[in-house]
C-alpha positions as CSV (number, residue, x, y, z in Angstrom):
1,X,-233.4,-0.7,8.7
2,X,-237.0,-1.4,7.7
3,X,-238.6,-4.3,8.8
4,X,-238.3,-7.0,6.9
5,X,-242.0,-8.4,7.1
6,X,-243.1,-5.1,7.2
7,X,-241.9,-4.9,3.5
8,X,-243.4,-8.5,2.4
9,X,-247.2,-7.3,4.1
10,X,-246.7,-4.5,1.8
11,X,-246.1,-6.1,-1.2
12,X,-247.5,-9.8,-0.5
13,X,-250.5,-8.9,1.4
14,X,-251.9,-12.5,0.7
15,X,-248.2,-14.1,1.6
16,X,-248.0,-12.8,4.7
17,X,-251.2,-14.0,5.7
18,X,-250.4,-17.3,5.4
19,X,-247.2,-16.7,7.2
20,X,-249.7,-15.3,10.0
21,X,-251.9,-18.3,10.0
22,X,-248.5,-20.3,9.7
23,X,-246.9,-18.2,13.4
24,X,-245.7,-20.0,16.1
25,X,-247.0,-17.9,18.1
26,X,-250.5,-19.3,19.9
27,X,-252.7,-17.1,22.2
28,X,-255.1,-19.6,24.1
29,X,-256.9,-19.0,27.0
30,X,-255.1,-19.8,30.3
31,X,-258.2,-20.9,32.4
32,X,-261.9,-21.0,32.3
33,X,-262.8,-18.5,35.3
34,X,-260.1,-15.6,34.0
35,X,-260.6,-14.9,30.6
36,X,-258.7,-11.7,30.8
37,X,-255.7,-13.6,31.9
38,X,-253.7,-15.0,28.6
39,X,-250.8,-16.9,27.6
40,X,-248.8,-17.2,24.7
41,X,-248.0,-20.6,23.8
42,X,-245.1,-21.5,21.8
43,X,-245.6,-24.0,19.1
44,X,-242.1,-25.4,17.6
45,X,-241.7,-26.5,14.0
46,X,-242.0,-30.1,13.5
47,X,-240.8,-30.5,10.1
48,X,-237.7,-30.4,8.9
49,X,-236.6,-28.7,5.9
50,X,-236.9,-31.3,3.6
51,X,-240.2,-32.3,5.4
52,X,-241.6,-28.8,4.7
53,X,-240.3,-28.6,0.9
54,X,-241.9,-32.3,0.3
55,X,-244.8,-31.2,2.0
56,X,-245.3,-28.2,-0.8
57,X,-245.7,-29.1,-4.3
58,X,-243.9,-25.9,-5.8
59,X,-240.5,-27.6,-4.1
60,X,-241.3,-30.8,-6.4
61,X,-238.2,-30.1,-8.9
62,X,-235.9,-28.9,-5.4
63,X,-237.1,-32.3,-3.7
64,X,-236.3,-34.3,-6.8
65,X,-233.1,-33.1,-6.9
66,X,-232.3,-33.6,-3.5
67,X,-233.8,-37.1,-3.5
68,X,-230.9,-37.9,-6.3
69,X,-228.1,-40.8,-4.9
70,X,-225.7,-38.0,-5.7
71,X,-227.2,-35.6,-3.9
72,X,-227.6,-37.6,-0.2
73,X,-225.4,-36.0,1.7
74,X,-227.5,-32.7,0.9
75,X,-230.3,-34.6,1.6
76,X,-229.5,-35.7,4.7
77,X,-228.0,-32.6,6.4
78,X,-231.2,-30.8,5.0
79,X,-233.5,-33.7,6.6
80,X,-231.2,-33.6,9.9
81,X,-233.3,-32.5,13.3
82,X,-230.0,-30.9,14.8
83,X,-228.6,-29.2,11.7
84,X,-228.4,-25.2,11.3
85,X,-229.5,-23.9,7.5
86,X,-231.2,-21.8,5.4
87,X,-232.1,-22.1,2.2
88,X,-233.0,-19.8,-0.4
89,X,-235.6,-22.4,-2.4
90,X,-236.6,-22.0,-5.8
91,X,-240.1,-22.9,-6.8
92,X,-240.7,-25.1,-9.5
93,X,-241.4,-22.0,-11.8
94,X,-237.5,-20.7,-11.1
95,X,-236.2,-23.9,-12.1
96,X,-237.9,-24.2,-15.5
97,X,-237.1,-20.2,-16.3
98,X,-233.4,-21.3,-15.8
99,X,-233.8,-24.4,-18.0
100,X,-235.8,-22.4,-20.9
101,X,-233.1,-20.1,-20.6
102,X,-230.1,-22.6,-21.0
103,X,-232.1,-24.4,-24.1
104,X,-232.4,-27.5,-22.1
105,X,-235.5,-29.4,-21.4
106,X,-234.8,-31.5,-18.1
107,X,-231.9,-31.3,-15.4
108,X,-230.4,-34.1,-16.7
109,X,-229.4,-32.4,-19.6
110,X,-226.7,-30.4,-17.2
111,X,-223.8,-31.9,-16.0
112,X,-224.4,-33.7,-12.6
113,X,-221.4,-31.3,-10.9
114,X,-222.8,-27.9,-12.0
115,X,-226.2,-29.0,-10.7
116,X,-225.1,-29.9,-7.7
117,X,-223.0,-26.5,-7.3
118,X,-226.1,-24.5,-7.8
119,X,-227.8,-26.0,-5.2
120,X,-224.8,-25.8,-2.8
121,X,-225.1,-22.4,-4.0
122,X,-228.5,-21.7,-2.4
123,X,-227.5,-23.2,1.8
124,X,-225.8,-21.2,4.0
125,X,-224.7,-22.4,6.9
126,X,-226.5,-21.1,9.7
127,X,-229.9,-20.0,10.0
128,X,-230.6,-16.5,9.7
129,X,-234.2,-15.5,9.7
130,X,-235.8,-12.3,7.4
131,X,-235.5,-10.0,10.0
132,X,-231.5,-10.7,10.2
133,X,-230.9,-10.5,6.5
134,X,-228.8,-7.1,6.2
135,X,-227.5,-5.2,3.2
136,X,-224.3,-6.9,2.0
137,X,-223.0,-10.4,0.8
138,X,-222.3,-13.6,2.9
139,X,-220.8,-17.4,1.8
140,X,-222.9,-19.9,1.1
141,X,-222.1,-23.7,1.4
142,X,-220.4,-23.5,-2.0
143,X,-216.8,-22.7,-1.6
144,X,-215.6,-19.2,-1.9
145,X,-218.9,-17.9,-3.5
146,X,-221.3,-15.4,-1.8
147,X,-224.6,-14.0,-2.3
148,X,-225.4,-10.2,-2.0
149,X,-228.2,-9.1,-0.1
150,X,-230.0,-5.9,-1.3
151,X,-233.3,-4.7,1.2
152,X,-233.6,-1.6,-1.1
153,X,-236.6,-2.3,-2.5
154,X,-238.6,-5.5,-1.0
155,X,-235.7,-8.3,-0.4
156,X,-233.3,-9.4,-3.3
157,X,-230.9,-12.3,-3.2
158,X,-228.6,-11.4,-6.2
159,X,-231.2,-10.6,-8.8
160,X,-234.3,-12.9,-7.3
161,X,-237.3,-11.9,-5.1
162,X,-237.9,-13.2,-2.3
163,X,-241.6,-14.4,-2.3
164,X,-242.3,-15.9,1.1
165,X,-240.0,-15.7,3.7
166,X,-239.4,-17.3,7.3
167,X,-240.6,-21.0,6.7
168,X,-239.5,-22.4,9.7
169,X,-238.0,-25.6,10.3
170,X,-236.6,-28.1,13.2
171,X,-233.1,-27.6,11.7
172,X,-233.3,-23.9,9.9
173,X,-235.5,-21.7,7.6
174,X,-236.7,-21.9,4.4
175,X,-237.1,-18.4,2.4
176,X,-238.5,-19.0,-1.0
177,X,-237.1,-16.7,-4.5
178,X,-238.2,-16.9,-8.2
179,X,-235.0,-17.7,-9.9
180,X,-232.7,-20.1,-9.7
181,X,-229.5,-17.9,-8.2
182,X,-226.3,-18.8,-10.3
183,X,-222.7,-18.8,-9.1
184,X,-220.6,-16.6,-10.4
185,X,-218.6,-18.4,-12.2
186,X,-221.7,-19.1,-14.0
187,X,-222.6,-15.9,-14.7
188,X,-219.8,-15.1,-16.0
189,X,-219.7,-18.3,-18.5
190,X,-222.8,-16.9,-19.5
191,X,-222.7,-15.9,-23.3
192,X,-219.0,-16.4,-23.1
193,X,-217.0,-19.4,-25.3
194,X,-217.5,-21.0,-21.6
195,X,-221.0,-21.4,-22.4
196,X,-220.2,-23.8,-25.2
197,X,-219.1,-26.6,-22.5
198,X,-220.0,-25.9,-19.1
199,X,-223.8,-26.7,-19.6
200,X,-223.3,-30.0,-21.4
201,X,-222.6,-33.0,-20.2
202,X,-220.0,-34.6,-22.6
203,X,-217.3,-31.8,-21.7
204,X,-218.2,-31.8,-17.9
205,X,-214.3,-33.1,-18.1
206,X,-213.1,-29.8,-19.3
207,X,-214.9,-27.9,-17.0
208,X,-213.8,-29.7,-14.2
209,X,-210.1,-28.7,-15.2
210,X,-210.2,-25.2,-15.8
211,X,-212.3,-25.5,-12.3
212,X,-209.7,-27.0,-10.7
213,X,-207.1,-25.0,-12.3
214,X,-208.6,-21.9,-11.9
215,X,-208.7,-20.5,-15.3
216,X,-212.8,-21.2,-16.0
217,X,-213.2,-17.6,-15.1
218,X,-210.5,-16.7,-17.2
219,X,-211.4,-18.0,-20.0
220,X,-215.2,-16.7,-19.8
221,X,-213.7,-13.2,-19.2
222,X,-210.9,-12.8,-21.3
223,X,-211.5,-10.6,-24.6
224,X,-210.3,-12.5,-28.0
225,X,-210.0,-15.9,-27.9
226,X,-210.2,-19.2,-30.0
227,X,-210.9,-22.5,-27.9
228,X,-210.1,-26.1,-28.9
229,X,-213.0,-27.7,-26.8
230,X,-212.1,-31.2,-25.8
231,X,-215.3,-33.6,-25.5
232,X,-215.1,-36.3,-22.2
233,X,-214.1,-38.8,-24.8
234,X,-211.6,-36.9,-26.5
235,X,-209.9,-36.6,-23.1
236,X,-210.2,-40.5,-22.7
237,X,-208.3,-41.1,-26.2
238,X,-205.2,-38.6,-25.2
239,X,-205.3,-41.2,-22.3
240,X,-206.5,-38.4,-19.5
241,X,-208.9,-40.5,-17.8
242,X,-209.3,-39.1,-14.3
243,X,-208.3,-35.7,-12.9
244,X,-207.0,-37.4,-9.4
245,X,-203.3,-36.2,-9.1
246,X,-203.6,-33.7,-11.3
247,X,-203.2,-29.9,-9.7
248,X,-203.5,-26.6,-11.3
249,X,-199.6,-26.3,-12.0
250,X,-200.1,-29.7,-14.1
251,X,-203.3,-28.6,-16.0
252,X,-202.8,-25.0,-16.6
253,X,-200.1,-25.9,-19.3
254,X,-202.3,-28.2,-20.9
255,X,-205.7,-26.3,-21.2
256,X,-203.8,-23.2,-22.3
257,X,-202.3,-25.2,-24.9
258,X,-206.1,-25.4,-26.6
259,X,-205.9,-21.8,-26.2
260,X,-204.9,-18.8,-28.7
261,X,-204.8,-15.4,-27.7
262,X,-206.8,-14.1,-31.0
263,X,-210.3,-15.2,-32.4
264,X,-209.6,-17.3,-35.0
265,X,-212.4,-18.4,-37.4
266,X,-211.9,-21.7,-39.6
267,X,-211.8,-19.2,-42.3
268,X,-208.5,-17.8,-40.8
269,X,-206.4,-20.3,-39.4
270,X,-203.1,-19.9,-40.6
271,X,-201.9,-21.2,-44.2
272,X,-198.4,-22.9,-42.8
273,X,-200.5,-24.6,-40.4
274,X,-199.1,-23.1,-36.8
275,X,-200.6,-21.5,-34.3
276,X,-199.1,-20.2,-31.3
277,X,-201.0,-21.0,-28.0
278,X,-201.2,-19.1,-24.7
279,X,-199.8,-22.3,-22.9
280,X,-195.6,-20.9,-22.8
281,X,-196.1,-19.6,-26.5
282,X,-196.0,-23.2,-27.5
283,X,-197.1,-24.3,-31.0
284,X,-199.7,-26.3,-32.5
285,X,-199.7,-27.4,-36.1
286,X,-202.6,-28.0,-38.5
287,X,-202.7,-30.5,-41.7
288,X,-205.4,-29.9,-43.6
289,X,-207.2,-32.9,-45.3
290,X,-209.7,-32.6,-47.6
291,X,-213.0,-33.0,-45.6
292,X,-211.3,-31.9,-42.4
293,X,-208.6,-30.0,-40.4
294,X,-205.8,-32.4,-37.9
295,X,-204.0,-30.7,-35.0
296,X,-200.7,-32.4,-34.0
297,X,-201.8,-35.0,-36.7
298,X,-203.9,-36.9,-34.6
299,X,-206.7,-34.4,-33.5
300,X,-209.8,-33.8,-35.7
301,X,-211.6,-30.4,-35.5
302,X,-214.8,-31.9,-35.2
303,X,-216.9,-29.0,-35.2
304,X,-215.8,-25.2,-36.1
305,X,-216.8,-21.4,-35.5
306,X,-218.9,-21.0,-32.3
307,X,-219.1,-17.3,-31.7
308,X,-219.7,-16.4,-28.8
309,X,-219.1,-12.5,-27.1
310,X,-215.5,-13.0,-26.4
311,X,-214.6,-15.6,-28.9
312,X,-214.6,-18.8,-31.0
313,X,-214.9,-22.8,-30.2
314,X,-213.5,-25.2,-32.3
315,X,-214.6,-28.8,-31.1
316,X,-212.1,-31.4,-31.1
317,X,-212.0,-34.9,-30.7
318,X,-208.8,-35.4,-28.7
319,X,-207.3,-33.7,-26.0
320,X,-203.9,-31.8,-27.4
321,X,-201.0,-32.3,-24.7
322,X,-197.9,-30.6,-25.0
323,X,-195.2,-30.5,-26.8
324,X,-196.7,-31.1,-30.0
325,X,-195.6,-34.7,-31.2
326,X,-193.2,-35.2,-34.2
327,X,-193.9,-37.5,-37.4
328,X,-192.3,-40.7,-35.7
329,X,-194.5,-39.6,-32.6
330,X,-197.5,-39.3,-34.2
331,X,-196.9,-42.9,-36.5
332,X,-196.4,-44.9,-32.9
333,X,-199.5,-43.2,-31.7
334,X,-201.5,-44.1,-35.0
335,X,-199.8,-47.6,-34.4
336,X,-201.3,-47.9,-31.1
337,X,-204.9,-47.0,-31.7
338,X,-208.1,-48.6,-31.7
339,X,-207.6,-49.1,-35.3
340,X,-204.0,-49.1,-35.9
341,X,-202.1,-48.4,-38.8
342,X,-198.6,-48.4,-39.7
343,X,-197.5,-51.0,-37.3
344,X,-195.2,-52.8,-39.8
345,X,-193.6,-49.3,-40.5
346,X,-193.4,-48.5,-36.3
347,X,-191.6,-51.4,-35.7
348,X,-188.9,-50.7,-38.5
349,X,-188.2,-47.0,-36.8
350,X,-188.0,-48.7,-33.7
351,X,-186.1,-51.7,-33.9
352,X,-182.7,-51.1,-32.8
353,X,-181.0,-51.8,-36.7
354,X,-182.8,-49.0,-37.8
355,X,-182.3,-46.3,-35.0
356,X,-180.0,-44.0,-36.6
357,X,-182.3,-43.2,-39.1
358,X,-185.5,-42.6,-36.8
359,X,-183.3,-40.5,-34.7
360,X,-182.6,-38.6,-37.7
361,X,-186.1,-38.2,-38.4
362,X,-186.7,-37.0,-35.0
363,X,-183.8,-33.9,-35.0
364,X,-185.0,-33.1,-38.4
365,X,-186.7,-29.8,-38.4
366,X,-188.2,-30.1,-41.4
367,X,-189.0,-33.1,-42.8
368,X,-191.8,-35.0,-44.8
369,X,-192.3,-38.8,-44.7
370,X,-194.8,-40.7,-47.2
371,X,-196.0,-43.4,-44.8
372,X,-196.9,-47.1,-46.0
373,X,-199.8,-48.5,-44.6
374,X,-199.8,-51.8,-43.4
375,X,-201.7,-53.9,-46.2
376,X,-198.4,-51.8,-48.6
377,X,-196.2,-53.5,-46.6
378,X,-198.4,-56.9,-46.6
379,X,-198.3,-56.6,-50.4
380,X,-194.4,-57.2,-49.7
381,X,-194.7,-59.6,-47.1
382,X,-193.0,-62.6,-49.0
383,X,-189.9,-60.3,-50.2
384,X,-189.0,-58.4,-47.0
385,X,-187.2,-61.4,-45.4
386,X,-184.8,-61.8,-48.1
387,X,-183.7,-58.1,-47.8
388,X,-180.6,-56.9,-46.3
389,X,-180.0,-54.6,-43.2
390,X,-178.5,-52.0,-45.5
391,X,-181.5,-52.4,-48.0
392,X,-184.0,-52.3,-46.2
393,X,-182.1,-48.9,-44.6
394,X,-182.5,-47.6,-48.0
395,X,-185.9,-48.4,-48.4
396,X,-186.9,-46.3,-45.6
397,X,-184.7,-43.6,-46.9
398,X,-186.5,-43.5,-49.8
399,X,-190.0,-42.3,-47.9
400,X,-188.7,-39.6,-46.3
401,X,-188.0,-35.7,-47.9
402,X,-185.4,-33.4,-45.9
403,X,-188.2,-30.4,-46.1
404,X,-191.2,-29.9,-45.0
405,X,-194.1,-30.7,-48.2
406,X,-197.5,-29.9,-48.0
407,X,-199.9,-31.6,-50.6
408,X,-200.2,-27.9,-52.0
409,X,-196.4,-28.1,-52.4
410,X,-196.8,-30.6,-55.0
411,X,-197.3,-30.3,-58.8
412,X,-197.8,-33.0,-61.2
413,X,-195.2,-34.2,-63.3
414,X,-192.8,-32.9,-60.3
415,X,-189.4,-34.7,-59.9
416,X,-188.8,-35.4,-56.3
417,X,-185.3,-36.3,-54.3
418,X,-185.5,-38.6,-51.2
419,X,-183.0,-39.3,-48.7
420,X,-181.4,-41.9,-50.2
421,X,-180.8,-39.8,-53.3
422,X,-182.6,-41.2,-55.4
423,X,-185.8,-39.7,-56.7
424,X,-189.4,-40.3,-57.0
425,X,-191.9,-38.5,-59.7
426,X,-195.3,-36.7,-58.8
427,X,-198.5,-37.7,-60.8
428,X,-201.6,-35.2,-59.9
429,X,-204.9,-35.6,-62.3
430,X,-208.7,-36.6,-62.0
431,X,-207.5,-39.7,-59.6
432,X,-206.1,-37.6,-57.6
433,X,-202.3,-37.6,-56.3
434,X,-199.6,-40.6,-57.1
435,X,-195.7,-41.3,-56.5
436,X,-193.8,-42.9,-59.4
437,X,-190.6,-44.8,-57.9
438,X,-187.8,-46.0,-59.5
439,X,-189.4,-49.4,-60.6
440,X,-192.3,-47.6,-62.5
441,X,-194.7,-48.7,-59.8
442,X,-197.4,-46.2,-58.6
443,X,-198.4,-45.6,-55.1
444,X,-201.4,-43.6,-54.3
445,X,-202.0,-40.5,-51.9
446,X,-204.3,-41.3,-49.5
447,X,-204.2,-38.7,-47.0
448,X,-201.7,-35.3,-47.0
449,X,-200.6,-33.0,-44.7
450,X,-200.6,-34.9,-41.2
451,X,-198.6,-32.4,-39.6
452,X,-196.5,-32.8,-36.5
453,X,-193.8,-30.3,-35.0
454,X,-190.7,-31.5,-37.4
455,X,-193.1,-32.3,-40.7
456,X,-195.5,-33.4,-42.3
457,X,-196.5,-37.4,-43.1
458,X,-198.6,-38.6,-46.8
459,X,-200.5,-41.6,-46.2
460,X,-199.1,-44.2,-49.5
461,X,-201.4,-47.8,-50.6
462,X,-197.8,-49.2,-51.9
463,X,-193.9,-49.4,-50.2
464,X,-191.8,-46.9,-52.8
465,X,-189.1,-49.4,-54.2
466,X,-185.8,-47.9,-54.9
467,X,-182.7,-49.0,-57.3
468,X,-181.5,-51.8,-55.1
């Protein structure tokens, strides 16, 4: 094998130079009265590694990293006396390529994790000098990721140079590269759908969990696919708010579940509203509203049709967990939001007089409910208490359709038979769409197609009234 230094002299005269000036090796003279007689004295580094990059304003973005409170263990094995390590150190210039790169302007735009990966990404354990580097790969201090070595031509560590080399310190080396070296997982992100969320900061969430679940790869390599990208608040509102006691067997089913095995533009999502996912070929199922599209009735698609080379995003604003929710399901969940609705109707379905008919709701395969809001059932208030059990039964009856009707199901002037057999008319002009009931009082449509796995639910401003 060449010699390493012999390689940097040739191509960085003026480099090694200053790594001359910079030896530890001193001739002096041993005595006055025998000049021919000579001694080489050794002179040890005195800085440590983080003493040397501080010391060298080209390390200024490295040092600033490392000075972060979330970076102090780093800091202080680096700054340790009796530690072992080298680093491959990016100058300042590395650092801003990658940044230009990514579309970001600072570090803090990247999610704390990643950043602290990279760097992790560029200590190895033990010290090894420029004239031990060999051909080949070795682990660095970020689990089960390596770096190849290449001494072909000059030195390469993965695809940067290495620019100075051998910068001793009390506790390792320091051998400086122009670029930023990149996991592999990274790398393989790159350009992918995973690029969407593993360089931001507000999904650092969802990386995290295909991380830890071993599918980020798998994702960023996979040919054909259409993501649901969950934002960190999205997971907070499906109530994920930590991944502590959560292993790959327990996220795997949910993350495939954003997950179908076909791109899948807005354009193309399917007319009945369900999609199978990759997560046990279990369904999702889409309502479509007028100014936007709901999975499992309570996730918005927040923004659609990021291409990337392997696939689409589709941002969402609540993680989807399986199974898919039905329509009683999704109207508790509504209930128990930050602004809930349909708490008056919730606690009919779930008080125990009226449990035959929400379990019949619930083993209903298809079925469509038109949902009351609560100021419909304030508007009622007074006359509710001087119902009957069996009336108020047939009340809630009367909401509910033994198929499944989607807004583009309707027509106006359409004559409509609820459960309690009694029927309800269809109104559809310029105001928009109206129910009729058998009283002759109208209740507007306020929002269609909330779509769960048994049905679909209609948002109504009045309670439908039948023949009592």
């Amino acid at each position: 094998m060449k010699n390493i230094k012999q390689k940097l002299t040739q191509k960085f005269p003026f480099l090694f130079l200053v790594m001359v000036l910079s030896s530890t090796l001193l001739f002096v003279s041993c005595n006055d009265d025998d000049n021919d007689d000579m001694i080489i004295e050794i002179i040890q580094p005195t800085e440590t590694i983080v003493g040397i990059a501080a010391s060298n304003p080209d390390f200024s973005t490295l040092v600033s990293i490392l000075s972060m409170p979330e970076f102090s263990d780093l800091f202080a094995a680096a700054n340790n006396p009796d530690a072992e390590l080298t680093v491959f150190a990016p100058n300042n210039t590395a650092f801003s390529n990658l940044l230009t790169a990514l579309g970001k302007s600072s570090l803090s735009e990247l999610p704390i994790d990643l950043v602290r990966e990279i760097i992790e990404y560029h200590i190895l354990g033990q010290k090894v000098l420029s004239t031990q580097l060999t051909n080949g790969t070795v682990y660095t201090l970020l689990p089960y990721e390596t770096i190849s070595i290449d001494l072909a031509s000059g030195v390469k560590i993965n695809t940067a140079n290495v620019i100075a080399a051998d910068l001793e310190a009390t506790n390792g080396v320091i051998h400086v590269v122009d670029t930023v070296l990149l996991p592999s997982f990274v790398t393989n992100a790159l350009g992918s759908i995973s690029e969407v969320f593993l360089f931001e900061n507000e999904y650092s969430i969802l990386s995290a969990a295909l991380k830890k679940a071993n599918l980020l790869n798998t994702v960023s390599t996979t040919q054909g696919l259409t993501l649901f990208a969950p934002s960190n608040d999205a997971f907070v509102a499906a109530g994920i708010t930590s991944l502590d006691g959560l292993d790959a067997a327990a996220l795997s089913p949910i993350l495939l579940y954003h997950v179908l095995g076909a791109k899948v533009l807005s354009s193309e999502l399917p007319a009945d509203g369900v999609a199978t996912t990759l997560s046990d070929n279990q369904n999702i199922y889409l309502g479509y509203l007028t100014n936007s599209v709901l999975i499992n009735g309570l996730t918005q698609i927040t923004e659609v049709d990021i291409e990337k080379n392997n696939g689409v995003v589709h941002k969402i604003n609540r993680t989807l967990v399986p199974p898919a929710p039905n329509v009683i399901d999704i109207a508790v969940a509504l209930s128990q939001a930050e602004n809930p609705e349909f708490t008056v109707l919730v606690s009919l379905l779930t008080s125990p007089a009226y449990s035959g008919i929400t379990q019949a709701i619930i083993d209903s395969d298809n079925i469509t409910v038109f949902a009351p809001t609560d100021a419909a059932f304030a508007e009622i208030s007074s006359v509710i208490p001087t119902l009957t059990e069996a009336q108020i039964s047939d009340i809630l009856l009367y909401h509910a359709v033994g198929a499944r009707v989607f807004s583009t199901d309707l027509s106006d002037g359409q004559v409509v038979e609820m459960l309690n057999t009694q029927d309800i008319t269809v109104n559809i002009g310029s105001g928009g769409v109206s129910l009729t009931d058998s009283t002759s009082d109208v209740a507007n449509v306020l929002e269609v197609n909330i779509q769960g796995s048994n049905g679909v639910i209609h948002v109504i401003d009045k309670v439908l009234l039948p023949t009592l």
